[in-house]
C-alpha positions, 0 to 999 in steps of 0.5 A: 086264454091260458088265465081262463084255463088256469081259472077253471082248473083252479075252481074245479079242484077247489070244489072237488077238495070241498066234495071231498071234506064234506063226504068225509064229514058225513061218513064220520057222522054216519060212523058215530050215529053207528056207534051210538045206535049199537051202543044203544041195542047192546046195553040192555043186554049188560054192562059196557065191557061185560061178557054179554055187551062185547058179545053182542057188538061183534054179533052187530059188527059181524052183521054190518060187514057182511052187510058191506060185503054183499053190497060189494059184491053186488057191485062187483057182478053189475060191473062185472069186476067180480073175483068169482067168475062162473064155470063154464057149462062145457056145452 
């Protein structure tokens, strides 16, 4: 009994680590095609280093972490985990 136990614990945690490099496979993926693409929207704009090109890559990096912010806080206020608590009306 205790061997069968054993077992199945020994299988979960090696599916949990191959979940876990997977997921990190992908977030490393969807990083690179990030960069790529706001490389891509930049370049018009001028030379990679130029005044204009790093302008508009922290105009899209600002834009992707508000993006990232609000979905945070979307989540915090279904979970109900928010900072923010409302006032209360005093009624």
């Amino acid at each position: 009994m205790r061997v069968a136990l054993a077992l199945v614990v020994l299988t979960s945690l090696a599916g949990c680590a191959q979940y876990d490099e997977a997921r990190k496979a992908r977030l490393e993926a969807t990083a690179q095609d990030q960069v790529a693409a706001d490389d891509a929207k930049c370049r018009p704009a001028g030379a990679p280093d130029s005044a204009e090109y790093n302008d508009c890559r922290k105009r899209l990096a600002n834009e992707h972490a508000s993006g990232t912010r609000g979905y945070q806080r979307m989540l915090d206020n279904m979970t109900g985990d928010s900072a923010l608590k409302p006032f209360s009306r005093g009624d």
